[in-house]
N, C-alpha and C positions, 0 to 999 in steps of 0.2 A: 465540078472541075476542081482538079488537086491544087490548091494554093500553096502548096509550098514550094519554096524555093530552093533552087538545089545549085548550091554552088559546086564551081569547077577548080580545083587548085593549079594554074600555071603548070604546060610541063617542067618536069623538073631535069633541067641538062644530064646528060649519065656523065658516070666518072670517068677521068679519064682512064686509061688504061696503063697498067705497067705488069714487065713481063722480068720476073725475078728468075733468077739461076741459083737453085738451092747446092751449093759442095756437098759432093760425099766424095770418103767419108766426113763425116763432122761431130759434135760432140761426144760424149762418151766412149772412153779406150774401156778397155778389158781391165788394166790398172785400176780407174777410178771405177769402177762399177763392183769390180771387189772389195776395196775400202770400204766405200759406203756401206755393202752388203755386210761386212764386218761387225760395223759400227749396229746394223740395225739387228742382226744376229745374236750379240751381244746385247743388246737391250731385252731382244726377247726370251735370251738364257738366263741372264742374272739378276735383271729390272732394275728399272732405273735408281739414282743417275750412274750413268758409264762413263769416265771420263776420257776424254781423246786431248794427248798432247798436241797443240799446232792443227790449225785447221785439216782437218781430214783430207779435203780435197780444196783448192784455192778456188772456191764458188760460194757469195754469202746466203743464196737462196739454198744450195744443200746444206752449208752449217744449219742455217736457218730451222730449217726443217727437219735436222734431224735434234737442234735442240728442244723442238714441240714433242719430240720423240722422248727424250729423258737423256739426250747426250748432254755433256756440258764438255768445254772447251777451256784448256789452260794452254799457258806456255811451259809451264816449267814443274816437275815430277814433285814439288815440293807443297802444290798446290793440291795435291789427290789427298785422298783420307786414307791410310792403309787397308782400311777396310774395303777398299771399291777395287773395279775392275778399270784399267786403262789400257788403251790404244795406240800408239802411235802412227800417225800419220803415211800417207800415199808417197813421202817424198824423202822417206826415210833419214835415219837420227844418230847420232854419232856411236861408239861404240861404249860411250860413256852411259848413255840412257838407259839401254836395260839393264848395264853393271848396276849403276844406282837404284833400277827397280828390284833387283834381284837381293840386293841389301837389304832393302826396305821388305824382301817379300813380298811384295805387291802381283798380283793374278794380271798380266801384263797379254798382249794381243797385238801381233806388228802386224799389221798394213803398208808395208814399205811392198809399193809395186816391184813385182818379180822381176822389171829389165834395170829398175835402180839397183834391185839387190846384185843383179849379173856384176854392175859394172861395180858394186865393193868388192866381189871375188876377184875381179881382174883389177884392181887396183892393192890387193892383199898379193894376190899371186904375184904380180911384178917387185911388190916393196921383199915377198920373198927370196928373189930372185935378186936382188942387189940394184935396184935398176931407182933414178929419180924418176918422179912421176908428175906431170903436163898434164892441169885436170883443165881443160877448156873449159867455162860453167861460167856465171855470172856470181861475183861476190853476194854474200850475204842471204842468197837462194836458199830454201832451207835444203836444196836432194846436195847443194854445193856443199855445206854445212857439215852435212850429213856423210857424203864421202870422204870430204876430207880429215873427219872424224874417227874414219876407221880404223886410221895409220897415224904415227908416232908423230907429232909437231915436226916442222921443218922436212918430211921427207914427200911432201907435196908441193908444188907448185901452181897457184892458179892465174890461168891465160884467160882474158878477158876480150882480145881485140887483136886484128896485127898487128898495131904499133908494139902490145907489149909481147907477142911472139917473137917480134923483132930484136925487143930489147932485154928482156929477161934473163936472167944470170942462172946459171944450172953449177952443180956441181961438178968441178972439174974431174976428169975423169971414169967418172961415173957413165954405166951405161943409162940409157934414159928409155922411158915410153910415157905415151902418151891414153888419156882414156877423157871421156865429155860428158856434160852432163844430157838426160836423154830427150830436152825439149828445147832445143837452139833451134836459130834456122838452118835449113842443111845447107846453103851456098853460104854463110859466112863460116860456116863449120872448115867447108871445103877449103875456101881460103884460107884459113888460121891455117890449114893442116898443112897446106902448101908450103906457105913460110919456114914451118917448124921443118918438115922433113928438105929444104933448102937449105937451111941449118945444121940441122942433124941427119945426114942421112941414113943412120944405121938406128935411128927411134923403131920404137917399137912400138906396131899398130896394135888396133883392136883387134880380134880374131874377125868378131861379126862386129859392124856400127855400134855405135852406144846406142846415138841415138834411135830414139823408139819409133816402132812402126806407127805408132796412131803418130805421132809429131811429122815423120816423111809423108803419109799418106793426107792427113789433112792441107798439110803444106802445100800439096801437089796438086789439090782440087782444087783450092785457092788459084794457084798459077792457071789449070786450067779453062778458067770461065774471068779470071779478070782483066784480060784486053777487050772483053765483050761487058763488062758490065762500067759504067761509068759513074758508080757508088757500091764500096762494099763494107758489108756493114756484117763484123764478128762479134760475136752473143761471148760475152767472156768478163772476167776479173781482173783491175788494173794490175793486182798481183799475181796474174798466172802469167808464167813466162812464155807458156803454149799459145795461148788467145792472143800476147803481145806478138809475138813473130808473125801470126797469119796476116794483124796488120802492116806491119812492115812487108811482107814477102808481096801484097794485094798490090801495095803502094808500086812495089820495085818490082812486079811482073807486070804493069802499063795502066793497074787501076787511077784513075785522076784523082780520088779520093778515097780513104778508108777510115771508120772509125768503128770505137769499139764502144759496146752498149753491154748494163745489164740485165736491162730486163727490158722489155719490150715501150713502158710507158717516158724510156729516157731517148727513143730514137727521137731526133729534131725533124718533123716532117718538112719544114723549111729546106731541109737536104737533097729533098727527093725533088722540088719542085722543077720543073720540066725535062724531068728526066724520063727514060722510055724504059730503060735495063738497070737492073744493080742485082748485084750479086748478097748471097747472104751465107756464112757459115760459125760456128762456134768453135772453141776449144773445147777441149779434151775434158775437161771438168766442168763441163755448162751441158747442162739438161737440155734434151729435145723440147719440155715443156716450155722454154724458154726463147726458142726461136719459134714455134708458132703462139706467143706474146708480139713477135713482131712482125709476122705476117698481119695477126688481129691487129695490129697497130696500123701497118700500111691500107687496108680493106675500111680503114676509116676515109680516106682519100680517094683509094683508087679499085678500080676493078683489076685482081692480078690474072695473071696467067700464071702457073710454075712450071717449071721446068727443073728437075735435076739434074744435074751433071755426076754423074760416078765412076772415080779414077781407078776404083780399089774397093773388094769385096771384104768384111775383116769378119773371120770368124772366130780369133783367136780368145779365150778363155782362160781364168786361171781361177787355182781351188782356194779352197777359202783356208783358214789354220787348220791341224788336225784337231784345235780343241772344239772346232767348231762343225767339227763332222762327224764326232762322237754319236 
């Protein structure tokens, strides 16, 4: 007779269950997946280090990563070797930057996403035109920076809120337009715009929005799955202004709560408890690999269900420099 004994371990209760609403679309636009693509293109044409002015894209897990690559990251063109290759940035740089790289001779690489550069043509064409120009944008943004860069001190104006739509001083007699930067929310957008053409009614719009389609369409996924989720939680950078808005827009389309994580091991499971739904989406500069970090994070807890919700298909594309397709 087998003497040994066989123990039983206690069943083990299952977990509970939670049923996440994944936004699409959600991370990566066409913009940053160019950058990037830039940045790693250039490592593999010239070899390392490449330098990139200003975070490439406002995400520490892509700098991160493309520093293990042989980028390195400065502020300021003074910091490059002449000898090396630089980049500048996703959120594009005043018009001072490549004068000075161009001085210096320096083998220079812009990455300034193509709907930022749209909106320096129409901010060039209007200051051609005689007209002041109404740059909606958030102070000290680098794409704010950057536009307002283009054009001569004092022939821009920037709008930060209604109060100062409201109260803003233009030059008299001047015709006026307006242009934004491409990742606000589109309802405070709306309303800025409201005020100003209250104002001004003979302002001069944008042809097409500034604002960019990955910022409308994330936006919009957001909106659509957060009265149904009762935590939503956006994969993003305190400093992207994209990731900040989806919180706010989560908040003020009926979410009860939203916050915003980097990586997957900073979500507070304390957040989710007894909850059934919550919703999950990133910004524009936050890697896909990064929201399932917080799926693996949640499946320590819970048994999920997913469910996508998809407001918008995006296929849109853009080519890399011509020195890069040589």
């Amino acid at each position: 007779m087998d003497q040994t004994t066989r123990l039983r371990l206690p069943d083990q209760p299952a977990p509970p269950r939670l049923h996440v609403l994944l936004a699409g679309p959600r991370g990566f636009c066409a913009g940053v997946d160019r950058a990037i693509k830039i940045v790693e293109e250039a490592i593999r044409r010239y070899g390392a280090p490449v330098y990139v002015r200003h975070e490439i894209v406002h995400n520490r897990f892509v700098v991160e990563s493309l520093e293990r690559q042989g980028a390195v990251f400065v502020e300021n063109l003074d910091e490059v070797p002449n000898d090396a290759p630089v980049v500048f940035s996703a959120h594009g740089v005043p018009k001072s930057v490549p004068a000075e790289a161009s001085r210096r001779k320096l083998f220079y690489l812009d990455a300034t996403c193509p709907l930022v550069s749209k909106v320096h043509r129409e901010a060039e064409q209007h200051f051609a035109r005689g007209r002041h120009i109404l740059l909606i944008g958030h102070a000290g943004h680098p794409e704010v920076v950057g536009t307002m860069g283009q054009l001569p001190e004092g022939t821009v104006t920037l709008i930060e809120d209604e109060e100062q739509a409201r109260l803003a001083s233009v030059p008299e007699g001047m015709p006026l337009a307006f242009i934004t930067q491409t990742t606000l929310s589109v309802d405070d957008t709306t309303d800025i715009v409201a005020v100003l053409r209250s104002r001004f009614p003979e302002i001069h719009a944008p042809a097409k929005e500034d604002i960019c389609y990955a910022t409308t369409n994330r936006q919009a996924a957001v909106k659509a799955i957060a009265g149904q989720a009762a935590l939503m939680v956006v994969v993003g950078a305190p400093n992207s202004s994209n990731s900040l808005r989806l919180v706010e827009v989560a908040e003020r389309a009926g979410c009860p709560r939203a916050v915003m994580v980097q990586r997957g091991r900073d979500l507070d499971l304390a957040l989710t408890e007894g909850l059934s739904t919550i919703g999950i989406t990133a910004g524009a500069s936050a890697p896909e690999v990064l929201v399932e970090e917080v799926l693996a994070r949640l499946r320590e807890r819970f048994a999920l269900t997913i469910e996508e919700v998809v407001v918008a298909e995006e296929t849109i594309t853009f080519k890399l420099p011509a020195a890069l397709n040589a």
